[in-house]
C-alpha positions in Angstrom: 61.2 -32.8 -113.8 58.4 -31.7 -116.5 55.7 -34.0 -117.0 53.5 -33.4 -120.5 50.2 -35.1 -120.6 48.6 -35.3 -124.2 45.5 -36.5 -125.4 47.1 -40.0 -125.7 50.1 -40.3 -123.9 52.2 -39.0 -121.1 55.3 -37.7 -121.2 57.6 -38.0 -118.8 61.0 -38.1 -116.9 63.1 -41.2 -117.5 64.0 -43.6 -114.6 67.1 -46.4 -114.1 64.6 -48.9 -114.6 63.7 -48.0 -118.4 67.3 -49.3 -119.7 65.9 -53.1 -120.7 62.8 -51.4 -122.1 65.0 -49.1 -124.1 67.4 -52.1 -125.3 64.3 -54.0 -126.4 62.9 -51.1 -128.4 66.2 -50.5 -129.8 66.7 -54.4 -131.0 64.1 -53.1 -133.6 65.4 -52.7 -137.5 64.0 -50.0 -138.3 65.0 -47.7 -134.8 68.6 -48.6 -136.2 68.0 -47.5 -139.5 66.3 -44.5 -139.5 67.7 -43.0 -136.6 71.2 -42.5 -134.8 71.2 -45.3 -132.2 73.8 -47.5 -132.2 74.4 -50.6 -134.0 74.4 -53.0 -132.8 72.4 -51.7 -130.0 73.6 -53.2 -126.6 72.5 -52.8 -123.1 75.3 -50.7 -122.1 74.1 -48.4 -124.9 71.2 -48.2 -122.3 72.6 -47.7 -119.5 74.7 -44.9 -121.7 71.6 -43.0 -123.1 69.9 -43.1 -119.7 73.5 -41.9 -117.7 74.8 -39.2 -120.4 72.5 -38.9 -123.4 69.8 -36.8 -121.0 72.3 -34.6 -119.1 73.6 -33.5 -122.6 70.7 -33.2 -124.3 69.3 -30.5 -121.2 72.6 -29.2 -121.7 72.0 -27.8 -125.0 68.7 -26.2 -124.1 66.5 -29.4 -124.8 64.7 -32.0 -122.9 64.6 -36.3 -123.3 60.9 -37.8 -122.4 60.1 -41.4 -122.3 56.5 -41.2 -124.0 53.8 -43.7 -122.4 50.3 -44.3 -123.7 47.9 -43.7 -121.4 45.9 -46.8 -122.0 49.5 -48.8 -121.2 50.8 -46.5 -118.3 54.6 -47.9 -117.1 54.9 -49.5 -120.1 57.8 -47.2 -122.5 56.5 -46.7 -125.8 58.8 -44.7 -127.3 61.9 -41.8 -126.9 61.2 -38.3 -127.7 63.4 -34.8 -127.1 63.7 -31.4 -127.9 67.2 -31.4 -129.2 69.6 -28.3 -129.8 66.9 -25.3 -128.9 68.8 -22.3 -129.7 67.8 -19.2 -130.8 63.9 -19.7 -130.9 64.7 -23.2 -133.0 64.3 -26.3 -132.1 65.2 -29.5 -133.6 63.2 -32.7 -132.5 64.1 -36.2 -132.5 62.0 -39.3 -131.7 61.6 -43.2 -131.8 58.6 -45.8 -131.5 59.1 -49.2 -129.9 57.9 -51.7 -132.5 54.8 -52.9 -130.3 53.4 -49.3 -129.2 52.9 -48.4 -133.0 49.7 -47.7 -135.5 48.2 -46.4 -132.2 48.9 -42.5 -132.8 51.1 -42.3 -129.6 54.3 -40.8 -131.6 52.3 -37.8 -133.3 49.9 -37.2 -130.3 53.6 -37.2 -128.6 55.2 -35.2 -131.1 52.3 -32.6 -131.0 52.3 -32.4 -126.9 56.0 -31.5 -127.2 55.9 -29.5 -130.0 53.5 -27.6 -127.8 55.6 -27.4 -124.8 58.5 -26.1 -126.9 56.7 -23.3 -128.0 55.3 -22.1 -124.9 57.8 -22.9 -122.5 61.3 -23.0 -124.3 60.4 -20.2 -126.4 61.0 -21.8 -130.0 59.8 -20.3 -132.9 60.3 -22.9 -135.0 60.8 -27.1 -134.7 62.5 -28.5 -137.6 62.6 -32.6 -137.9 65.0 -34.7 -140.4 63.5 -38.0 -141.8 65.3 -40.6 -144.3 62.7 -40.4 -147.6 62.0 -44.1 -146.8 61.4 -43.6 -143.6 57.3 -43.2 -144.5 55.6 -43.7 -141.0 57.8 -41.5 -139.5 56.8 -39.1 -142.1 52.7 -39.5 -141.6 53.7 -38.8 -137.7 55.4 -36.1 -138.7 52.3 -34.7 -141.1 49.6 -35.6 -138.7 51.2 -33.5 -135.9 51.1 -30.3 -138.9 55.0 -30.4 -139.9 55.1 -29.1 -143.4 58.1 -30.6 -145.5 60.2 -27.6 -146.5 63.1 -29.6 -148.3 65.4 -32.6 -149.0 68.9 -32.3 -148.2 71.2 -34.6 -149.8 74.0 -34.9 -147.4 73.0 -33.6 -143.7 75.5 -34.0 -141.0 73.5 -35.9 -138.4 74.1 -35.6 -134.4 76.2 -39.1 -134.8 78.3 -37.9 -137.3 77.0 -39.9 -140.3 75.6 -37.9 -143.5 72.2 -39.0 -144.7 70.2 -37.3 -147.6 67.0 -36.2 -145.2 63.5 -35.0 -145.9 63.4 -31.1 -143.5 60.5 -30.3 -141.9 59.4 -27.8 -139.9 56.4 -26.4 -137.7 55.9 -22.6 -137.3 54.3 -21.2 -134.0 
């Protein structure tokens, strides 16, 4: 499996033994609000993501990383994935674990993959959906040069709810 090295973190592979991490991280308020994690997340929600959630993901074209900083290497510091890459466009989804934030991990992350997208799944395009109040995940999103093309009022998320969603996108 593809490992991406940025200038901050590493991405990499999962492994069995990332499942408490990932429950911890997914304890957190705010990675059950703004994204499409269960809730109440449990441990078998771990053990779920880390059993099915990959295999499907690389099944529509994409690809999961656990994202480590380099300064804290083992440690998991957030979820990232190229989700749904179809026709030369990509959609990418991403959380932070509450302790590896205000360290620019996520948007060195989400650059690194955005990257790796472009040059090796041939997309021409990365879109990501963010909740208006969701505003650090929307500085992550600018630092790594996504330009906000939109807000959609009702978008159909991969879990089925509807959420009204800030689109953006990065052009190769």
């Amino acid at each position: 499996m593809t490992v991406l090295l940025g200038v901050l973190t590493r991405l990499r592979p999962w492994r069995d033994d990332d499942a408490e991490a990932i429950h911890r991280a997914c304890q957190d308020a705010d990675v059950q609000r703004f994204t499409t994690v269960p809730s109440p997340y449990r441990r078998e929600d771990a053990d779920w993501f880390l059993a099915h959630y990959i295999a499907d993901v690389e099944a529509e074209g994409g690809a999961s990383f656990c994202v480590e900083g380099l300064s804290a290497p083992g440690r998991v510091a957030g979820s990232i994935a190229l989700l749904r890459a179809r026709d030369g466009v990509g959609e990418i989804g991403y959380w932070c674990a509450p302790e590896a934030r205000g360290r620019g991990w996520t948007s060195d992350a989400l650059t690194t993959l955005a990257a790796w997208s472009f040059a090796e799944r041939g997309c021409r395009r990365l879109e990501l959906t963010i909740e208006p109040a969701n505003v650090a995940s929307l500085r992550v999103a600018r630092r790594a040069g996504f330009v906000e093309e939109h807000v959609d009022p009702a978008r159909r998320l991969g879990d089925g709810s509807v959420r009204e969603v800030v689109v953006l996108a990065l052009e190769r």
